[in-house]
Backbone bond lengths (Angstrom), bond angles and torsions (degrees), N, CA, C in turn:
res aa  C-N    CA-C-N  psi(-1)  N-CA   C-N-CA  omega(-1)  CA-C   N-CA-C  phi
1 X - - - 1.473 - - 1.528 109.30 -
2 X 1.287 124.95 154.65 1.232 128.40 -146.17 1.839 102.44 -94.61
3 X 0.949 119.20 131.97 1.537 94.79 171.02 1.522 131.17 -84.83
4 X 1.425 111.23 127.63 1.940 104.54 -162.91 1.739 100.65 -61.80
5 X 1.285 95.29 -172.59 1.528 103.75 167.95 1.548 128.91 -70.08
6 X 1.384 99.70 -34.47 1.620 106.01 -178.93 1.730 100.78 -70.47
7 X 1.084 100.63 -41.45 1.568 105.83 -168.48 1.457 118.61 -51.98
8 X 1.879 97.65 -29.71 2.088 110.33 -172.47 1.364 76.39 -84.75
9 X 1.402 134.67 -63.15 1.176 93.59 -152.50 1.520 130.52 -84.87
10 X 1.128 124.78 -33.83 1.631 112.33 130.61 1.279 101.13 25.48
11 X 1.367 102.33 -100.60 1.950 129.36 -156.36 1.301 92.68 -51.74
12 X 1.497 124.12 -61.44 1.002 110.49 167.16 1.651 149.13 -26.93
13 X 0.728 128.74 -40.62 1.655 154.96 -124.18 2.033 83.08 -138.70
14 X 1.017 136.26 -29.09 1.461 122.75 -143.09 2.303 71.81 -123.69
15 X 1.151 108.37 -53.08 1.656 120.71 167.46 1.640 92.15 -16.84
16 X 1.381 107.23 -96.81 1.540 135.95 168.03 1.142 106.75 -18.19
17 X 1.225 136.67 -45.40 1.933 146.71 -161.84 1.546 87.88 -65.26
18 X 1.314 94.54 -85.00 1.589 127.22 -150.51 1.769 93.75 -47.65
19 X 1.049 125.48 -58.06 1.559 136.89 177.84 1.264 97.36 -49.65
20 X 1.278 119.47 -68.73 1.576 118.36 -175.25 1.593 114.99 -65.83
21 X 1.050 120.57 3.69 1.860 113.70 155.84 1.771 99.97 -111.29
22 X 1.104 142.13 43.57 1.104 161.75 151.01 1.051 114.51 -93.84
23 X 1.438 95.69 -96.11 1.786 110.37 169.16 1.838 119.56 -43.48
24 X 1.406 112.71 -6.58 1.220 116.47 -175.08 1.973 104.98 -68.47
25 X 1.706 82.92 -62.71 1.308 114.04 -165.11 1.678 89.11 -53.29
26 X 1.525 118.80 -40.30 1.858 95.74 -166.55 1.670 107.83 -101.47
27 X 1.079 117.82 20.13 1.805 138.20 161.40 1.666 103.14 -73.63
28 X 1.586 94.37 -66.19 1.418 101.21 152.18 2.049 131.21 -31.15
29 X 0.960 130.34 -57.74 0.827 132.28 -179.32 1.566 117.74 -93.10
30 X 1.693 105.93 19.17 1.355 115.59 168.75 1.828 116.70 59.23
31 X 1.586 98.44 42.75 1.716 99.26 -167.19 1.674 93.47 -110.01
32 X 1.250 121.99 138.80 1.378 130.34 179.53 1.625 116.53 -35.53
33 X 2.002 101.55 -39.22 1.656 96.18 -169.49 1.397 99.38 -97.31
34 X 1.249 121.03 113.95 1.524 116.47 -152.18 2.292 100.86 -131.94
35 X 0.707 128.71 -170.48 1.477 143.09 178.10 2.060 85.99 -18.18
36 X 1.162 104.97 -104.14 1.627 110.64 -155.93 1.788 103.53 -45.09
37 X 1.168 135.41 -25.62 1.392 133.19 -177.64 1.356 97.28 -68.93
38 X 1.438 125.45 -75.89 1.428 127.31 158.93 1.313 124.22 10.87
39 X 1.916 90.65 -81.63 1.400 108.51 -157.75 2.050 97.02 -82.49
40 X 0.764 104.03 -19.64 1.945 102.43 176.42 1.421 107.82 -66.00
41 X 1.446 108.73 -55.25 1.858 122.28 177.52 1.945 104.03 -59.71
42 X 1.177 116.44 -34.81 1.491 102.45 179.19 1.420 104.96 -82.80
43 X 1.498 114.56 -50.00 1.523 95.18 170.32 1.297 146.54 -78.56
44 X 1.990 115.80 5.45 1.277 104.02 175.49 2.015 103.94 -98.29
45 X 1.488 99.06 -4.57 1.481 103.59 158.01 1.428 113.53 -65.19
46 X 1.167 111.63 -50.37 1.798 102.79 -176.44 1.908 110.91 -70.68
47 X 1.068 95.47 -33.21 1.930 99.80 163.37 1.836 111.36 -56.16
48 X 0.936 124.39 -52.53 1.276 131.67 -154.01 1.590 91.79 -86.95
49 X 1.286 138.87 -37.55 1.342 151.72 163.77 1.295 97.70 -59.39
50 X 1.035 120.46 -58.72 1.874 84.31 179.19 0.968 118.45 -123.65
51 X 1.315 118.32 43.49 1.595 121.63 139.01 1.608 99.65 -72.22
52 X 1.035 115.29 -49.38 1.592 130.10 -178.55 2.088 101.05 -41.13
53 X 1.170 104.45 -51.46 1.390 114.35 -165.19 1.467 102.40 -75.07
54 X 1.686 122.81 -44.94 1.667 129.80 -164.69 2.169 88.10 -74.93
55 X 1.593 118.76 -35.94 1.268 112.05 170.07 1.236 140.23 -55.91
56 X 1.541 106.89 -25.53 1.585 119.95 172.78 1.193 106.43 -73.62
57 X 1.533 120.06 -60.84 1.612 131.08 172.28 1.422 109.23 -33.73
58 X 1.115 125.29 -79.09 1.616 118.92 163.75 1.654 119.15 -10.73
59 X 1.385 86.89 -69.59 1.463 94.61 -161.09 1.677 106.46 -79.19
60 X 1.668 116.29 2.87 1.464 93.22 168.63 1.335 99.06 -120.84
61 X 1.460 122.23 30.06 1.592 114.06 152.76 1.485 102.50 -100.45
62 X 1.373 121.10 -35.40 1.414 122.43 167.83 1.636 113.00 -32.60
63 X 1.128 99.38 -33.05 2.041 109.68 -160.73 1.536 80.26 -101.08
64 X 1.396 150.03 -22.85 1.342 103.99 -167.71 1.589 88.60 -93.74
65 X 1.568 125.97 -18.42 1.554 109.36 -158.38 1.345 90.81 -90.84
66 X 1.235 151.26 -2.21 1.369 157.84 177.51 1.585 122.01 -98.43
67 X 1.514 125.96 21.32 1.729 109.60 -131.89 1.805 102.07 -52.75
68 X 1.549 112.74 -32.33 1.304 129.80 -169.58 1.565 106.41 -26.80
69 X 1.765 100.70 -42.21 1.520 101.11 -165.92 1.504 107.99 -110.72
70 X 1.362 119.53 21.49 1.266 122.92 178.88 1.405 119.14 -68.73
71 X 1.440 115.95 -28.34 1.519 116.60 169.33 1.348 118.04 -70.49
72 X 1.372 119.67 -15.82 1.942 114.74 166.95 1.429 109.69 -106.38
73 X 0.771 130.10 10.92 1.619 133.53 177.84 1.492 103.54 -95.84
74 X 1.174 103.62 118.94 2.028 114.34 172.69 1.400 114.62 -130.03
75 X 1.378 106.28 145.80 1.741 105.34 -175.03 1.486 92.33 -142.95
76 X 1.495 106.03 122.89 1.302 113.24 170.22 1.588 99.08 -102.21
77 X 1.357 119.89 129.47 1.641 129.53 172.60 1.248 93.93 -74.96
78 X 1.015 132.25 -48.38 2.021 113.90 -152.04 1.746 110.02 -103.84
79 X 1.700 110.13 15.88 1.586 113.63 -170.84 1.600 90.86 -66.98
80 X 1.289 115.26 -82.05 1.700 109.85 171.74 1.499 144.28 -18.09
81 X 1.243 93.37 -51.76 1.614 94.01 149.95 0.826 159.88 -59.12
82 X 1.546 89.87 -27.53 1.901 128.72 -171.29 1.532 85.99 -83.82
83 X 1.736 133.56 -39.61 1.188 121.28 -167.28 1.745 108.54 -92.13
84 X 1.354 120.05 -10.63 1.115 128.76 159.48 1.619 127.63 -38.20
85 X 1.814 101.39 -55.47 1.235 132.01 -174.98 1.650 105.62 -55.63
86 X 1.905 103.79 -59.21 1.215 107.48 -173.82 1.619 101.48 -65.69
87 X 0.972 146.11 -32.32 1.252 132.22 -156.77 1.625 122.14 -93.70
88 X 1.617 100.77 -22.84 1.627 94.20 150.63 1.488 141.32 -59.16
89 X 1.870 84.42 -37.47 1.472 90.13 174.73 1.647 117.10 -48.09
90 X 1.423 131.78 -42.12 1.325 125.43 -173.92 1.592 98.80 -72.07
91 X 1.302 132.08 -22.21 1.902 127.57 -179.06 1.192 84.83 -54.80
92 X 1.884 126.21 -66.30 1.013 137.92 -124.86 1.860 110.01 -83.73
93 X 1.518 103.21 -18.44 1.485 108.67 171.15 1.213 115.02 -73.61
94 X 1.700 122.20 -25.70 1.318 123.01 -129.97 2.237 78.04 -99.67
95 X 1.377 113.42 -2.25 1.177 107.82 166.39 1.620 122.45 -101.63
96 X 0.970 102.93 1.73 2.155 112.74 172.07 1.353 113.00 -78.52
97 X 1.126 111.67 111.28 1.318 123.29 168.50 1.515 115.80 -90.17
98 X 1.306 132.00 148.21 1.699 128.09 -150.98 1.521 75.92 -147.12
99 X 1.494 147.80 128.71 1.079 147.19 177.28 1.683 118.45 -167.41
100 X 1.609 113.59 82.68 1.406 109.90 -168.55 1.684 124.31 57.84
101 X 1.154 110.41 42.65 1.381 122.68 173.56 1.462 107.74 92.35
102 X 1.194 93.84 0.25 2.052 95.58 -169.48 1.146 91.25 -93.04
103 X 1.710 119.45 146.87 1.363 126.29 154.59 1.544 116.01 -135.89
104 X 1.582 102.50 113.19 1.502 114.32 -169.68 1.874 106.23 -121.45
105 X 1.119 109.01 134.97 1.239 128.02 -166.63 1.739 133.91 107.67
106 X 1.469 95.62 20.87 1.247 90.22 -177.42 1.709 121.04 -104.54
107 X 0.983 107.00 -35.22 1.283 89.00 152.23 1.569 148.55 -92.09
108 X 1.739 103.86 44.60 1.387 118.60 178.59 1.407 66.98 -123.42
109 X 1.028 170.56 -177.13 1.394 172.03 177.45 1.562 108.08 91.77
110 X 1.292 94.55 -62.66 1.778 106.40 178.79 1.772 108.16 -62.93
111 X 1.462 96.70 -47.75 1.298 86.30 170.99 1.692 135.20 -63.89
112 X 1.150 129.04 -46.69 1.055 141.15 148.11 1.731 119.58 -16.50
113 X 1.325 108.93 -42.38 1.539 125.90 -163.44 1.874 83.81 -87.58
114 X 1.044 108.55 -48.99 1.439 121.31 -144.86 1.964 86.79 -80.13
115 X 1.423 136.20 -39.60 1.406 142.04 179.17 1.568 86.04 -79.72
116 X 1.468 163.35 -13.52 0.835 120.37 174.31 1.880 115.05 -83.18
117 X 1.209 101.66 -31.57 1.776 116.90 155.05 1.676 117.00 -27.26
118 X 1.294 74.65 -46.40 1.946 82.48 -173.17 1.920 100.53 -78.29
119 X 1.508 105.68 -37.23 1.343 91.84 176.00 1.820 108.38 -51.89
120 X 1.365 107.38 -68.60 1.173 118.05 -173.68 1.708 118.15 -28.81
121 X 1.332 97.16 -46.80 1.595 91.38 -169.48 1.592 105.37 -76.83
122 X 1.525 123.99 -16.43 1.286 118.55 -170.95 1.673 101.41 -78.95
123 X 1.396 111.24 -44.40 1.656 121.62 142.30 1.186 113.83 0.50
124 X 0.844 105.13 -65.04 2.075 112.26 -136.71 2.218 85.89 -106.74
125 X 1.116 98.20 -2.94 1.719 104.48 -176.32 1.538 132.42 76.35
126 X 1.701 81.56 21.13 1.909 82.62 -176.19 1.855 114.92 -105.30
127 X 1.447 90.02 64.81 1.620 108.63 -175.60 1.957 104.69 -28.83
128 X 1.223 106.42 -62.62 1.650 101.93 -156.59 1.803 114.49 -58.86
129 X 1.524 92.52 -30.70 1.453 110.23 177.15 2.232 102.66 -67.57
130 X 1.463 100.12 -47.43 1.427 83.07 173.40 1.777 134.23 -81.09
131 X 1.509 92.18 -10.42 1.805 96.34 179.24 1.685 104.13 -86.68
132 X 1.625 114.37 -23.02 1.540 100.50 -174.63 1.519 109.13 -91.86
133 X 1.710 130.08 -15.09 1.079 139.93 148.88 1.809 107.51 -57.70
134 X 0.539 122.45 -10.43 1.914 120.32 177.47 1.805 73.29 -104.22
135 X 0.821 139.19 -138.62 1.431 157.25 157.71 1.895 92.23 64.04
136 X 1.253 93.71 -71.39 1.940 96.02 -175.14 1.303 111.79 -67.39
137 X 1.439 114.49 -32.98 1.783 106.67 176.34 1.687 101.59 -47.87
138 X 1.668 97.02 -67.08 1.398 89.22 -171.69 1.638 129.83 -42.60
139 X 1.345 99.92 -31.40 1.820 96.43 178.64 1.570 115.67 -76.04
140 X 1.974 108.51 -9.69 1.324 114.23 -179.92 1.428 109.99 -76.53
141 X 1.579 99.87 -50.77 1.772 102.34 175.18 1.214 112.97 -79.38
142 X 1.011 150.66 28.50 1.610 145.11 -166.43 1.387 102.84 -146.11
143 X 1.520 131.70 -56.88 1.448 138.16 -161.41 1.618 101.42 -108.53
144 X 0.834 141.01 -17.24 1.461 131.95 -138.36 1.114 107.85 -92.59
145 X 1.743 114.03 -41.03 1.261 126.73 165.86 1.488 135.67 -49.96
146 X 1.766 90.82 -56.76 1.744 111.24 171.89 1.754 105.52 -55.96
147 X 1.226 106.18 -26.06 1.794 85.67 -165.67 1.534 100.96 -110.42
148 X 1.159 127.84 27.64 1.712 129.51 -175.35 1.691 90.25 -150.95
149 X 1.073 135.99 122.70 1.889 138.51 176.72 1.740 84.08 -103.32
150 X 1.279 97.18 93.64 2.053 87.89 169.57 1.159 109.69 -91.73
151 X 1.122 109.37 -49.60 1.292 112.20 -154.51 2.141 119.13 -99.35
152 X 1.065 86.23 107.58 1.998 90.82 -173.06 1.703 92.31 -107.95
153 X 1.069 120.85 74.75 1.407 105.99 -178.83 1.936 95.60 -140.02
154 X 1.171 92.10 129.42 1.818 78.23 -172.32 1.991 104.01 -134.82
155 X 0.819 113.50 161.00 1.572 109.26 -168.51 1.620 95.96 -111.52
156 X 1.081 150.84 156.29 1.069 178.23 145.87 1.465 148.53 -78.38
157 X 1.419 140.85 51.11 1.515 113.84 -136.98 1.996 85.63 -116.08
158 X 1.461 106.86 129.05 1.598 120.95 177.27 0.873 97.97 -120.93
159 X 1.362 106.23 127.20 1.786 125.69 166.12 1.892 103.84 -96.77
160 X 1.390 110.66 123.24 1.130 89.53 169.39 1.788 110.54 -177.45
161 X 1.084 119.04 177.02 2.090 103.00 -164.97 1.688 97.22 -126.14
162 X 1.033 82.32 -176.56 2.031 113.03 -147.10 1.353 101.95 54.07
163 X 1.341 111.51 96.96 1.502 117.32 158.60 1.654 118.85 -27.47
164 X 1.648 98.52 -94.64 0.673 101.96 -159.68 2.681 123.32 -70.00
165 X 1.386 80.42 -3.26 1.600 83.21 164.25 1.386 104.40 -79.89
166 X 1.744 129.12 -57.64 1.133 116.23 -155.12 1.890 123.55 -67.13
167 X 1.627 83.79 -32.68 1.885 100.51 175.32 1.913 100.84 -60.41
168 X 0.842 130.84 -21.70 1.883 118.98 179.46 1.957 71.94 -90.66
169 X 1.009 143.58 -81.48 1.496 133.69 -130.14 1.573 81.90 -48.12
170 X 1.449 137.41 -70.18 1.180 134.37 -137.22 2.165 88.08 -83.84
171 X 0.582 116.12 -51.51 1.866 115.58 173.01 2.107 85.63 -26.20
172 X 0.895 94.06 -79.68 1.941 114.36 -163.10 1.895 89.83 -38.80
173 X 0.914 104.80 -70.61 1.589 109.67 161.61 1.464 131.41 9.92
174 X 1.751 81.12 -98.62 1.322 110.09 163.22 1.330 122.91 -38.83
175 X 1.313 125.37 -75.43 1.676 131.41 138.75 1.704 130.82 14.52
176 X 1.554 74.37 -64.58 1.728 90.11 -171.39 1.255 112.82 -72.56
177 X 1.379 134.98 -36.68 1.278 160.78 -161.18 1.763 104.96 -114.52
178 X 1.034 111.89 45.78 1.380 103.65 -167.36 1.669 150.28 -14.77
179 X 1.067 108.73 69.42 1.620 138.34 -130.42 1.811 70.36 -134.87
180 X 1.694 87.13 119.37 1.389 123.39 174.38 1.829 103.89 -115.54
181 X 1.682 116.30 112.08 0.903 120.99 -164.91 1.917 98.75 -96.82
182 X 1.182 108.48 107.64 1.623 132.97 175.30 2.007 114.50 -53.95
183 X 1.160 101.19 -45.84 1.373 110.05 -166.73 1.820 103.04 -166.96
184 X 1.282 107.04 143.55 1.576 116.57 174.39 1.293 115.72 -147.03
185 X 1.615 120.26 120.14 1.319 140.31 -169.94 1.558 109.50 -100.00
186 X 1.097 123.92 97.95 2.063 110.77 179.14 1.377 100.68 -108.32
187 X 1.213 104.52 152.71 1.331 123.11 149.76 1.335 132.19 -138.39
188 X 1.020 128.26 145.96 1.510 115.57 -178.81 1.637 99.70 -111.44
189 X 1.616 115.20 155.20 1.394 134.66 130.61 1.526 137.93 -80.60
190 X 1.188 108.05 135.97 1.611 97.80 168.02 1.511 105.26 -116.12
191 X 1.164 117.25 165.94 1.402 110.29 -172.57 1.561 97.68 -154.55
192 X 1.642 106.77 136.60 1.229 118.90 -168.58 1.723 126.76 -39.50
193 X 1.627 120.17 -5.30 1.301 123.19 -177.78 2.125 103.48 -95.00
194 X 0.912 76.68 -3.19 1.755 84.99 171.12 2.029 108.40 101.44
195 X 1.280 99.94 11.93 1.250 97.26 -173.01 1.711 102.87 -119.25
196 X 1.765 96.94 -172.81 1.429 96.27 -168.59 0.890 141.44 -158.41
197 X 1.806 156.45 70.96 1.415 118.42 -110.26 1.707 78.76 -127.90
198 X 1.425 94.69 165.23 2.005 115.93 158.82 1.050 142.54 -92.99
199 X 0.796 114.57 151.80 1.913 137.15 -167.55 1.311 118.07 -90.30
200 X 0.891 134.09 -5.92 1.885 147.37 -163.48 1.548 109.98 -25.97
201 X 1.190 114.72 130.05 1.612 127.11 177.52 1.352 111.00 -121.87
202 X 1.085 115.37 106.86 1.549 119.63 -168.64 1.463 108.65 -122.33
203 X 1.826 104.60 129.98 2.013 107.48 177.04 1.127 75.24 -104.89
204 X 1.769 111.48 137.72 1.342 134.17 157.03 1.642 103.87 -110.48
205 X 1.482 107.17 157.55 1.226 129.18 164.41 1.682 99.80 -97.02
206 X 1.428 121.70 136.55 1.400 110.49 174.49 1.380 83.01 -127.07
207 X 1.855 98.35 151.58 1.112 130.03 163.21 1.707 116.46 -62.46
208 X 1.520 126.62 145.55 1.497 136.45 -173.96 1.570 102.20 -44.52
209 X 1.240 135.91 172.15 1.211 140.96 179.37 1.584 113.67 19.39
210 X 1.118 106.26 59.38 1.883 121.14 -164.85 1.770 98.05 -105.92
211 X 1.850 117.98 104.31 1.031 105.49 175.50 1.325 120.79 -74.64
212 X 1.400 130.19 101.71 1.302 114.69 -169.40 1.640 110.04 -80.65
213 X 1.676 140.09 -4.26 1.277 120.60 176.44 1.937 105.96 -88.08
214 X 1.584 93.63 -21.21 1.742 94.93 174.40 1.826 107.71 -47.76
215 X 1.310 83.75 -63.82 1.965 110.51 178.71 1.418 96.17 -17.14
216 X 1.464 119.87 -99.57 1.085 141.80 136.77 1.825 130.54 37.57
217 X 1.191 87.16 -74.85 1.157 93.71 158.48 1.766 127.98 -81.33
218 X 1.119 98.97 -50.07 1.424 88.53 151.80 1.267 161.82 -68.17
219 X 1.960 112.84 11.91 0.913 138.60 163.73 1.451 130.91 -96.23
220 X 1.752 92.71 -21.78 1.427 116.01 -176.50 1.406 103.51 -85.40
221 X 1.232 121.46 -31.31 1.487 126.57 179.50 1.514 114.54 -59.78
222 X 1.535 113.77 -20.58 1.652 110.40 170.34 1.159 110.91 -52.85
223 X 1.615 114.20 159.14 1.750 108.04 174.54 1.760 112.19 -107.42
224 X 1.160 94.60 15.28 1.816 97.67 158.63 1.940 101.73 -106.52
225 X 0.992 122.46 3.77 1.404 114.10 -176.77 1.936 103.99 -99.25
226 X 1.758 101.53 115.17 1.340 83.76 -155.62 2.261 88.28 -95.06
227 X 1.523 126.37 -28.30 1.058 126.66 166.25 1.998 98.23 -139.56
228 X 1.462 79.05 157.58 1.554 107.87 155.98 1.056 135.50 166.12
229 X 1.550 107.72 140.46 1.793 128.27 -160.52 1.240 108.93 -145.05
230 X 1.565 103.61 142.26 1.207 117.19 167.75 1.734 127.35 -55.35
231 X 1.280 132.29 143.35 1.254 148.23 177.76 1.753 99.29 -89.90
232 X 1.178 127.33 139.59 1.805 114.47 142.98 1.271 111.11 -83.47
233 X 1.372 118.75 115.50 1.442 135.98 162.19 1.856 128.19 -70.10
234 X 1.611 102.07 -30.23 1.298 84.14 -169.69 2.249 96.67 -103.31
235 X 1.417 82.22 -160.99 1.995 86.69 -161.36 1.684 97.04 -81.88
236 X 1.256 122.89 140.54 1.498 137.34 177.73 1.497 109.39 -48.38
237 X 1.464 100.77 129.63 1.252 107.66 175.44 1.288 126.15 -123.11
């Protein structure tokens, strides 16, 4: 059945909604793909969905006023969509950032993939399924974090000289503060006066209620520690 005008735009208009309390929430969190990226990706999914849907209709009144040619005539409903899916995925990379073990952008990525779904289903006319799918994202990106602490994993990078004194100070450290060291990246410099200092990249495991700016400061206060700052290790939220 054909869809009237009130009905596209409807879909339309509700397309735009659902995307735009998406894109709200990651405007909010100051992420590049923010309100209009959102709301464009949910609504040119719900466009492309029913062009997909007004194409079948066509083509199966075409087949009844034609029957002659009804045996070569094929309509796949979900080919469009299916190419929908793949084609966010490349929007959705073009926001991952890969940066020294850090990986930021992935869940504005997921989301993105995940609002074009919502276009689709507002598409295809299954409103309740697309407003309560907008509804749980938001409690995924917004609540999910605050009420689950997963992730204690923090990266580390100290620049700083006498190798081998400062690596036992920060070993003793680690130790003391029960700080489970995950992975360790060194490098050294030499520098034309004959000396030389390091680069150290350290994934720690931190212990529950672990102040890491106390830490911090109290590591920086050594006088072989010439910098050090935290990395974000886990995926953007």
């Amino acid at each position: 059945m054909a869809i009237d005008q009130l009905e596209t735009l409807t879909r339309l208009l509700l397309a735009a909604l659902v995307g735009g309390m998406i894109g709200f929430e990651r405007e909010l969190k100051g992420r590049d793909a923010g309100i209009r990226t959102h709301m464009l990706v949910s609504l040119g999914a719900a466009v492309i969905t029913m062009i997909q849907l007004e194409a079948s209709d066509w083509l199966l009144d075409f087949s009844k006023n034609n029957p002659e040619l009804a045996n070569v005539l094929t309509s796949d409903i979900t080919r469009l969509t299916a190419q929908i899916v793949n084609g966010i995925g490349f929007l959705g990379a073009g926001t991952i950032i890969v940066s020294k073990r850090t990986v930021t952008g992935l869940t504005t990525a997921a989301s993105i993939w995940a609002v074009a779904s919502l276009g689709i289903s507002v598409g295809m006319g299954y409103y309740f399924l697309a407003l309560a799918g907008a509804v749980i994202m938001l409690i995924v990106l917004r609540l999910l974090k605050t009420l689950f602490k997963i992730d204690r994993t923090k990266q580390l990078e100290i620049k700083y000289k006498y190798r081998n004194e400062t690596l036992d100070y920060l070993e003793k450290s680690f130790m003391e503060h029960n700080i489970s060291v995950v992975n360790t990246d060194h490098c050294i410099t030499y520098l034309d006066d004959g000396t030389s200092y390091c680069e150290d990249l350290y994934t720690l495991h931190l212990p529950n209620n672990f102040n890491t700016m106390d830490y911090i400061s109290k590591v920086g206060s050594h006088p072989n520690v010439l910098k050090i700052n935290t990395i974000k290790t886990h995926f953007d939220t």
